[in-house]
N, C-alpha and C positions, 0 to 999 in steps of 0.2 A: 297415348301412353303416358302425358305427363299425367295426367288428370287420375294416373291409378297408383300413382306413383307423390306422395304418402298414400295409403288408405286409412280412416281412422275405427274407431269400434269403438260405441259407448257402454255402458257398461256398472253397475252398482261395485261399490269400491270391495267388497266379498269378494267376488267374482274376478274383480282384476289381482286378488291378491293368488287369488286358484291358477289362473292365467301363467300370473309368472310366475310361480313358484314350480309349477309342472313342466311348462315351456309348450304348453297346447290350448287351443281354442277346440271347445265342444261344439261338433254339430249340431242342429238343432232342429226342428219339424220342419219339414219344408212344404206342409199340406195344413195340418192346421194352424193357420195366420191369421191376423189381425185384419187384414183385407178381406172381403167377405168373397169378392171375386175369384179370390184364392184359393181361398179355401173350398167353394165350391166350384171347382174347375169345369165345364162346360163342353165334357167329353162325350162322348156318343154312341151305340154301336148302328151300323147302317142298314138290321132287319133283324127283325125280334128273332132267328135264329142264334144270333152273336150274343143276343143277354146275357150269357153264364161268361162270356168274354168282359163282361163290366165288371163283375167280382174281380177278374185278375186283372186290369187295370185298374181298381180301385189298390188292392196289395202292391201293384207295382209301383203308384206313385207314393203309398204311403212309405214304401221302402228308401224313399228319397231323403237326403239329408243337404241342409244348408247352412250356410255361415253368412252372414252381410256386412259389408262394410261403408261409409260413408266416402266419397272423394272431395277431392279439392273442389268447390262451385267456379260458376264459368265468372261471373263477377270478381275475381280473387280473392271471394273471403274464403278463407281454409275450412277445411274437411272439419273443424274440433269446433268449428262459431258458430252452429248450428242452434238458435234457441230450441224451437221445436224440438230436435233431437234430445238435447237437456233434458226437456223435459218428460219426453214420452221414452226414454231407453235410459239415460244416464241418471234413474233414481230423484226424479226433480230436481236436476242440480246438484243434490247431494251426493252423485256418483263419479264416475272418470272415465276419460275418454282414452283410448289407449292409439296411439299414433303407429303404425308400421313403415317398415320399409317394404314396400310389395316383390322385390327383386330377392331380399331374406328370406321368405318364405318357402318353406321349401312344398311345394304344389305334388304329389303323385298324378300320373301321368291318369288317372282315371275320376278326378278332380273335370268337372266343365268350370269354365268362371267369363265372368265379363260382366260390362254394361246390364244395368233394367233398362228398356225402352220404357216410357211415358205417353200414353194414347187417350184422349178425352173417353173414347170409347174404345171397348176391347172389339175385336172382329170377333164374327160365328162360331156358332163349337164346333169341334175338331169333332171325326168321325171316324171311328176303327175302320180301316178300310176293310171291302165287300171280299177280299177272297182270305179276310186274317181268320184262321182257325183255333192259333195253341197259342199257349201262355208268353213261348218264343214270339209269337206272331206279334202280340199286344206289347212285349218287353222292348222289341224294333220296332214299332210304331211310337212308342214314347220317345226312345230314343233318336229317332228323328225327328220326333218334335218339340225336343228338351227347349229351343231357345222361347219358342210359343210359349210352352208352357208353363216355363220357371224364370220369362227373362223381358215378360211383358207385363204392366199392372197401369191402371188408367190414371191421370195427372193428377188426380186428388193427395197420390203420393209423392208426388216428382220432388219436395221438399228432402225425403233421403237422400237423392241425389245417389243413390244404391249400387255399389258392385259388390256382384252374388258367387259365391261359391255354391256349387253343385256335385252331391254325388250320392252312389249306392251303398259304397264297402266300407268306407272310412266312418269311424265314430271323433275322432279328436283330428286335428291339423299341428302338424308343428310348426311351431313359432320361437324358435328359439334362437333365442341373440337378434329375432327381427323385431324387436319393442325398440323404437326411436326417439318415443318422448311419450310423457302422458299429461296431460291435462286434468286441471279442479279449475272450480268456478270460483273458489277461497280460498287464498293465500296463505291463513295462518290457523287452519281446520286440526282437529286431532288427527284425524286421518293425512292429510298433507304433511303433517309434520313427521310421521312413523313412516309413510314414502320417502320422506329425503333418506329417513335413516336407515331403510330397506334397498332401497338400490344406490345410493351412494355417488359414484360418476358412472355409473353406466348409460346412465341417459336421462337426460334436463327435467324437470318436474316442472310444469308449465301453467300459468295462470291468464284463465281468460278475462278482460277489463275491456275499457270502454273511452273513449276521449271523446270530445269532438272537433270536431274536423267540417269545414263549411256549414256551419249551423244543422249537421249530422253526426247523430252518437255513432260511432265508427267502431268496431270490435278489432282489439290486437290482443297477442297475447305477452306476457312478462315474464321472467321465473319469480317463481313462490319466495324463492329468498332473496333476489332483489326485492320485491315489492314489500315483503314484511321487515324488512331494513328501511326502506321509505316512512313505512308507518309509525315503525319505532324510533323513527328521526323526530317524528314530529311530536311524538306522544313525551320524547326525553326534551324536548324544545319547551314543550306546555308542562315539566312535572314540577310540581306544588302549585302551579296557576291553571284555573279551569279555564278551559276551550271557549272559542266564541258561542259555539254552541252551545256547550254546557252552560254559561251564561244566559244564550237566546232563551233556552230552555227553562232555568228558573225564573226570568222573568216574565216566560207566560204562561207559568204557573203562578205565579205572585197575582196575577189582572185577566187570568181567563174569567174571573165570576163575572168580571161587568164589560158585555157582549159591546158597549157603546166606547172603550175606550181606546185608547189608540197602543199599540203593542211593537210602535217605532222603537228600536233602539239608539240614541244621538250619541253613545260612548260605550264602548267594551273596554276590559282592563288588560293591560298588556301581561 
């Protein structure tokens, strides 16, 4: 339970601003995905009389709606350091990651949720059993195989690290007052900046970086306004004097023509 407990949800910063300003997370297709295995789910019926029975297990699963969320990894880097994720949900970086409290949320009682399992290979297709007749017949068959079928996907994704919301009736989730923090990849973004001024102290605006730590770039995260106070220490420390950099910088622009010289610096100006 600790491990669902933040959940986080990446996200293009649009999107988070729709989020909280509503106080609901939208479902989303829970049949056409991004996993090809998923999408083509590997369902059955057990004698060519049942075929008209695939039509309404096709409608039934498409009737499915989901939501995902990322959790804490078992290493204890947090639910929000996920590069991959970055980059493949959170807009290249340029998106935000939204932190919940999973205990806030308020879940309807006809919500499924929990754990993806992660399997090299998936097992066999599932088979409408031999005596299902009615649409009823196929809607309880799914539903007894909801965790197979929306809570299993083979280790090429185990990077999500995924807990899944599941269901039939709900279009939106509420979430309201359960945002805990959210996350940017950049401290002092346009976007970062109109967050601080948009929720205020309701909850920390948070910046992922990097140290190292035993000859390992290690990922923690900072708030946006401490670190752009850092920066702006150092940039009011260097103002009227250029940087070592800025320095390093014109001088190998001054001797990049001639490939044979040497581009040591023996003095920067303080």
């Amino acid at each position: 339970m600790n491990r669902q407990i933040p959940l986080f949800h990446y996200t293009t910063f649009e999107s988070f601003l729709k989020i909280f300003y509503s106080g609901k997370l939208k479902f989303g297709d829970a049949v056409n995905l991004n996993d090809i295995l998923e999408k083509n789910k590997q369902m059955g019926a057990s004698n060519l009389k049942q075929l008209p029975l695939l039509f309404a297990l096709r409608d039934t699963l498409n009737s499915y709606r989901q939501i995902s969320f990322t959790m804490d990894f078992e290493d204890n880097k947090r639910g929000c350091m996920s590069n991959s994720m970055w980059y493949h949900y959170g807009d290249r970086y340029n998106g935000v990651c939204i932190e919940f409290d999973f205990e806030k949320i308020s879940l309807p009682e006809s919500i499924v949720h929990g754990r993806v399992s992660y399997r090299s290979l998936l097992k066999d297709d599932l088979l409408i059993p031999k005596n299902a007749e009615t649409i009823n017949d196929v809607e309880s068959f799914v539903s007894q195989n909801i965790e197979k079928i929306f809570f299993e996907k083979t280790s090429d994704w185990s990077y999500e690290n995924e807990y899944r919301l599941i269901c039939r009736n709900e279009d939106y989730l509420d979430i309201e007052n359960a945002i805990s923090a959210i996350y940017f990849t950049n401290c002092d973004s346009v976007y970062v900046k109109a967050t601080e001024t948009i929720v205020g102290d309701m909850f920390p605006t948070r910046y992922i970086n990097y140290y190292t730590l035993n000859g390992e770039r290690t990922p923690i995260d900072d708030g946006t306004k401490s670190m752009r106070r850092k920066i702006e220490g150092v940039e009011q420390r260097h103002k009227g004097h250029k940087t070592w950099m800025q320095q390093a910088e014109e001088y190998y622009l001054e001797n990049k023509k001639d490939k044979r010289k040497s581009l040591i610096m023996d003095r920067y100006e303080e």
